[in-house]
C-alpha positions in Angstrom: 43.2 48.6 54.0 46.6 47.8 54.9 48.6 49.6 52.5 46.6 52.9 53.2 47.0 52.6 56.5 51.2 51.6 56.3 51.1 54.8 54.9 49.5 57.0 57.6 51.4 54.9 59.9 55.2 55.3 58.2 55.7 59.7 58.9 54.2 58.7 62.4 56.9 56.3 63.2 59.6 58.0 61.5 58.2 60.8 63.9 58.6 59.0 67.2 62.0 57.6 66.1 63.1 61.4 65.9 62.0 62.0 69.0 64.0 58.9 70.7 67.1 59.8 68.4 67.2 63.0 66.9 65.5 64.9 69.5 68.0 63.9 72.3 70.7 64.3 70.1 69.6 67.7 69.6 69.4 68.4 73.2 73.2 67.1 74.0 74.6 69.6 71.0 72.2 72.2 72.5 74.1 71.5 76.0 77.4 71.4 74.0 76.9 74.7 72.5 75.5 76.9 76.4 78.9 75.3 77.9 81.0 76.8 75.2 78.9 80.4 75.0 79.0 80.6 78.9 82.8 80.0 78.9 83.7 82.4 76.3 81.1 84.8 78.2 83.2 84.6 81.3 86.2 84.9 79.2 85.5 88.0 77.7 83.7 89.2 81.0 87.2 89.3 82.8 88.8 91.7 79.9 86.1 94.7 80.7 88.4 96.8 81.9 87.1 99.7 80.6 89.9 100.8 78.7 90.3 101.7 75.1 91.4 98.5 73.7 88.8 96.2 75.6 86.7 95.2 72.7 90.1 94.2 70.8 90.1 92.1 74.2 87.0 90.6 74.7 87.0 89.8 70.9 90.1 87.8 71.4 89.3 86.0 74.5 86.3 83.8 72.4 87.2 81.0 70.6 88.9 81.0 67.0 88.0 82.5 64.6 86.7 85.0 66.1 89.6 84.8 68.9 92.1 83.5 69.7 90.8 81.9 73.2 90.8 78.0 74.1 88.9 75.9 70.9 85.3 74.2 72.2 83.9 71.4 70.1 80.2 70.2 69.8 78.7 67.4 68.2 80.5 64.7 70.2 83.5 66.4 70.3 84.0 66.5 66.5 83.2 69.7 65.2 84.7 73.2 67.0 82.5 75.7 67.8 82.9 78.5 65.1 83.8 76.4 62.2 82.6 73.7 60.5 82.7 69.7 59.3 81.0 68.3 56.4 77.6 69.5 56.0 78.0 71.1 59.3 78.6 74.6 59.8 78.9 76.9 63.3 79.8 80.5 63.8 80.5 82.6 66.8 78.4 85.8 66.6 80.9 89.4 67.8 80.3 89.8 71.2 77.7 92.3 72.4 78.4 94.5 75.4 75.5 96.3 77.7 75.6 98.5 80.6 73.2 96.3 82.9 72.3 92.7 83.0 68.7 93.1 82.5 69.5 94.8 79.0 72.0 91.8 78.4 69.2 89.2 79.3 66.8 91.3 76.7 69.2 92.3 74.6 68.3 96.5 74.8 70.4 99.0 74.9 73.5 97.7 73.5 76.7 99.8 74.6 80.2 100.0 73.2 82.0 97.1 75.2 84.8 99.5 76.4 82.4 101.0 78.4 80.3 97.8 78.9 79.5 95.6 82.0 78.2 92.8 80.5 79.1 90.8 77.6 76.5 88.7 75.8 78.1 85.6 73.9 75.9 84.2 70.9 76.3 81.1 68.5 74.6 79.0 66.3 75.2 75.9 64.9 74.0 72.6 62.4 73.0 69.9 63.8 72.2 66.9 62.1 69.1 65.2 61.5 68.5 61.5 61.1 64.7 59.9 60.6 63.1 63.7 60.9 65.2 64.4 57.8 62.2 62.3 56.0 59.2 64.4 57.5 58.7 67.6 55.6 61.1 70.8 56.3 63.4 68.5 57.1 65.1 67.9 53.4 68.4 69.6 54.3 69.6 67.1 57.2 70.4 69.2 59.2 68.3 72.3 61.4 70.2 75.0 63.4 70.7 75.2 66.9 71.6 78.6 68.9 72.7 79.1 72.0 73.6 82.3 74.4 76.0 82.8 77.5 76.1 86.2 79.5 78.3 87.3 82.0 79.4 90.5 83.4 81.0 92.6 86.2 79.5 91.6 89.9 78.3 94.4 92.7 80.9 95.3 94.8 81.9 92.8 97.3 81.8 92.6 101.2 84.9 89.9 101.1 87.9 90.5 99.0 90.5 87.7 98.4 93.5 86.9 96.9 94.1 90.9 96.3 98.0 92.3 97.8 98.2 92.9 101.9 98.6 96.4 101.6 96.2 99.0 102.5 95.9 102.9 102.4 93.5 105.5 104.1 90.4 107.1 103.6 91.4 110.3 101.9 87.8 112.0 102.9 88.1 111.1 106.8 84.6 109.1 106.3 83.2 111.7 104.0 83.3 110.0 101.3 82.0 106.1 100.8 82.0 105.3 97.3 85.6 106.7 95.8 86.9 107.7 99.6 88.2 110.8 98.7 90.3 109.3 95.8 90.0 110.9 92.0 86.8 109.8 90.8 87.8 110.8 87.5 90.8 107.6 87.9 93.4 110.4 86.5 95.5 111.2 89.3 99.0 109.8 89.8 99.9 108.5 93.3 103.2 108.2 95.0 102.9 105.0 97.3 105.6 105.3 100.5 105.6 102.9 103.3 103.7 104.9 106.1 106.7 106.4 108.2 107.1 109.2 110.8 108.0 112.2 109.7 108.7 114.4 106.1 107.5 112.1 103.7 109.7 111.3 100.4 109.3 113.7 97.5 106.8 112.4 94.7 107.6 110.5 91.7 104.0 112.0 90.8 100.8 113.8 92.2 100.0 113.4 95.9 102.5 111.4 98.2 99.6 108.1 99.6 101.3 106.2 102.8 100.3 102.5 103.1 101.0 99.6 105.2 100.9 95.7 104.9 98.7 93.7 106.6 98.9 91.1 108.5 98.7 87.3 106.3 101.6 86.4 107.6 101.5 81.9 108.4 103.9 81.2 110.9 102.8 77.4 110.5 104.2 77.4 107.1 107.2 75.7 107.2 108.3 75.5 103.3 107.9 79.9 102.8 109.8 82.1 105.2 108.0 85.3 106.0 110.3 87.3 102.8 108.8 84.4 100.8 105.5 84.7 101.6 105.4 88.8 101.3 107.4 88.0 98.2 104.3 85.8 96.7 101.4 88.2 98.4 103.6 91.5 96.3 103.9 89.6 93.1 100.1 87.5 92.7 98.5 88.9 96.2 97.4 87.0 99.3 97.8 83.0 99.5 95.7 80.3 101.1 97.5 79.4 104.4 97.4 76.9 106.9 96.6 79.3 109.8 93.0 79.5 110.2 93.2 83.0 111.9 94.2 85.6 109.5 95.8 87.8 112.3 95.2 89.1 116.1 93.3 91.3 115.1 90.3 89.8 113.1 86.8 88.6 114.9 85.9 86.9 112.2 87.6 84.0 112.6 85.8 81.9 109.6 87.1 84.7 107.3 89.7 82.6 105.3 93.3 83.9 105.5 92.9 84.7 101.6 90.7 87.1 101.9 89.7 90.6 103.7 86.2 91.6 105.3 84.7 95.0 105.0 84.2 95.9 108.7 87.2 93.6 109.6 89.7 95.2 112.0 93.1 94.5 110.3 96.7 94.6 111.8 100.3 95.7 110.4 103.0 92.7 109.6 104.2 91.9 113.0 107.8 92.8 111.4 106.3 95.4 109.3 105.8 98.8 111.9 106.3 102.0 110.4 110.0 103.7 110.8 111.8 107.0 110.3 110.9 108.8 107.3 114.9 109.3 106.5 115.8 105.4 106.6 118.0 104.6 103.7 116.7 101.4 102.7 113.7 99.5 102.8 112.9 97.1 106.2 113.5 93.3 105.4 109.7 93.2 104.7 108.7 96.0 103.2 112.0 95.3 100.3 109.8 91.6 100.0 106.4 92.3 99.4 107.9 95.6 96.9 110.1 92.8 95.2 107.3 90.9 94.7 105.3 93.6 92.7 108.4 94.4 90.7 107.7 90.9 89.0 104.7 92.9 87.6 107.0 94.8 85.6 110.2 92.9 84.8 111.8 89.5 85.7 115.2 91.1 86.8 115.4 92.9 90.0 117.7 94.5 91.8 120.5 92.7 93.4 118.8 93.0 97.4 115.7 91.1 96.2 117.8 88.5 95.4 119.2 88.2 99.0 116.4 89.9 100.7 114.0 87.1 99.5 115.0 83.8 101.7 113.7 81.5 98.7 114.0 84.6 95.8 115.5 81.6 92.9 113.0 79.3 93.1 110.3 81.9 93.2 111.2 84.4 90.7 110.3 82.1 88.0 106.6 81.6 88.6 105.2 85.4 87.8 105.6 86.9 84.5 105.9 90.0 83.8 102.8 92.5 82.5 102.4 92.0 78.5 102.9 96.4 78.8 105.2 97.3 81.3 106.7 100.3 80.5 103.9 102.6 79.4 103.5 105.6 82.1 99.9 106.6 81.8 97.8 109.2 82.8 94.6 108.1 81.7 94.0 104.4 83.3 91.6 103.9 79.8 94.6 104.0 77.6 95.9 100.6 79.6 96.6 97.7 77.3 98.4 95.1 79.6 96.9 91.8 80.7 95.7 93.3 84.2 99.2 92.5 85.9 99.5 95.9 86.9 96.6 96.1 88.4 96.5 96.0 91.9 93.4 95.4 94.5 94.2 97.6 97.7 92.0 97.7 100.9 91.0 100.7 102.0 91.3 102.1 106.1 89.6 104.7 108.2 93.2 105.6 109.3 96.7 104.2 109.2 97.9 102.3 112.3 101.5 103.2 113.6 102.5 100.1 115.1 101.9 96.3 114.4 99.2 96.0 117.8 95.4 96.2 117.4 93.8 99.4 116.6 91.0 101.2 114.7 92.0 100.2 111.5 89.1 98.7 110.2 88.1 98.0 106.6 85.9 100.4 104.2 86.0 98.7 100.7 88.6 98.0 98.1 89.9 100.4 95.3 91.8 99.3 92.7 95.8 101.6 91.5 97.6 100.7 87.9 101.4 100.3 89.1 102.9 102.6 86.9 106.7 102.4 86.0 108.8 105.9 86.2 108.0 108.2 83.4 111.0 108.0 81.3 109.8 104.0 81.1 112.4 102.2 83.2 111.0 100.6 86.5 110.5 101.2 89.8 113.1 100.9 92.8 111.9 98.2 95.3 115.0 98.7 97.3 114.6 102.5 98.0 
């Protein structure tokens, strides 16, 4: 009786013994494997830009070799996500794109990614087997894994931060709520100009836009000067600062000094009011914060910003240029920078024309490409 029954008994215990090995092993890969999917997802999540050469982007943010974006091993470390060891083998599937997230969760509808808002992330991947490799099916030593991360463009946003200080107006005096009088088509060229009293400058292209900067100013900050800090909020937008209210004006006082409210009243730069129309030159301010997003561009400015910004040599070096500077476009889709050039811009019921408080309150958010002049130099910040 014994010998039958030592064979009933063997599969059974080779059976539990998977289950205390194998089957937590195959859980850890499993966890190994959503980690790396989810990154890559958020990777390739922040290239839909919708612009012609996005899926060349989203393909390149995942991992090699589908990519060329940051490597993610499984298996203890030891094998990398979309390649293989030994008997073990992984692949990264091409990233699928969909217009909604309930079509990326089902996986309906796929889209073409340049149009896409969310990108699914798929891959699959051995895993070995040690005592279940005895039990039936389970000859090979190894059974496959898969795993799936999705991630995607969010719903617009009732708090903006880390975006540049400057704001323009509602173009359709309230009319308008979703593009706010702006071309909804995103082909129209604008010609930014500090907002100033009387004729304003000729174009460079399409309508003339006024803008002003707001107020982030931190007087408590005693390493950056006030150039230094409109310097950084031109060249990588609005920083963290030590002053918990973000100016006068605001009265939402938990509102970090990073960021901007919808339905926040805002105030110019104290130093920052609106001149003469005819000045010859930039205010000490304005040249700053327009230094600053020439670093979008290129890494040598003009001679002023590098006496106009207080702390200009030990600055300049921290923001690199856009990887396509010099393409003049009229047609946003035909983009292929790293998003460098792509600034986030708050958007007013009307311009103030001094530095107190007034009704300049908050909308939403609307996003310009910085373009450089059309013959493909770049742009002036000292004019």
């Amino acid at each position: 009786m014994s010998l039958p029954l030592l064979v009933i008994l063997v599969p059974v215990i080779f059976g539990l013994m998977g289950f205390a090995l194998d089957l937590g092993r195959l859980y850890l890969i499993r966890g190994e494997l959503n980690e790396a999917a989810q990154a890559m997802a958020l990777a390739a999540a922040a290239q839909l830009l919708g612009t012609a050469t996005t899926p060349t982007l989203v393909a390149n943010a995942l991992s090699p070799p589908v990519g060329n974006g940051p490597v993610y091993n499984y298996y203890f470390g030891s094998v990398p996500v979309g390649e293989g060891s030994g008997n073990l083998s992984s692949t990264i599937n091409p990233p699928l794109c969909y217009a909604t997230v309930t079509d990326a969760l089902a996986g309906n509808n796929e889209t073409d990614c340049s149009s896409g808002q969310f990108v699914q992330i798929s891959v699959t991947a051995d895993a070995p087997l040690l005592f279940w490799r005895l039990l039936p099916n389970g000859e090979s030593g190894t059974t496959s894994i898969a795993a799936q991360g999705i991630a995607g463009i969010s719903a617009p946003l009732c708090t903006a931060c880390g975006t540049t200080a400057f704001a323009v107006a509602d173009q359709s005096g309230g009319a308008d709520s979703t593009d706010f009088g702006f071309d909804a088509s995103h082909t129209t060229v604008y010609t930014f100009y500090y907002s100033c009293t009387g004729t304003p400058p000729s174009p460079l292209g399409g309508p003339v836009l006024p803008y002003v900067i707001l107020n982030r100013y931190d007087p408590n900050n005693a390493t950056l000067s006030e150039t230094d800090q409109l310097y950084q909020q031109g060249a990588q937008g609005i920083a963290a600062t030590t002053d918990p209210t973000p100016n006068a004006c605001t009265a939402n006082t938990s509102t970090p000094a990073a960021c901007i409210n919808i339905g926040d009243i805002e105030q110019i730069e104290p130093s920052a009011a609106p001149g003469a129309c005819n000045a010859v030159s930039a205010t000490p301010p304005v040249l700053a914060a327009m230094c600053g997003l020439y670093t979008r561009f290129d890494t040598s400015p003009p001679g002023n910003c590098t006496t106009g910004v207080t702390d200009f040599d030990s600055l300049a070096s921290l923001y690199a240029p856009d990887t396509d500077p010099v393409s003049y476009l009229t047609d946003y889709t035909a983009y292929a920078g790293n998003g460098r050039r792509i600034i986030t811009v708050a958007v007013v019921d009307a311009l103030a024309s001094n530095t107190a408080c007034g009704s300049m309150s908050v909308l939403g958010f609307r996003q310009f490409l910085a373009e450089p002049n059309t013959d493909g130099s770049f742009p002036n910040p000292t004019d």
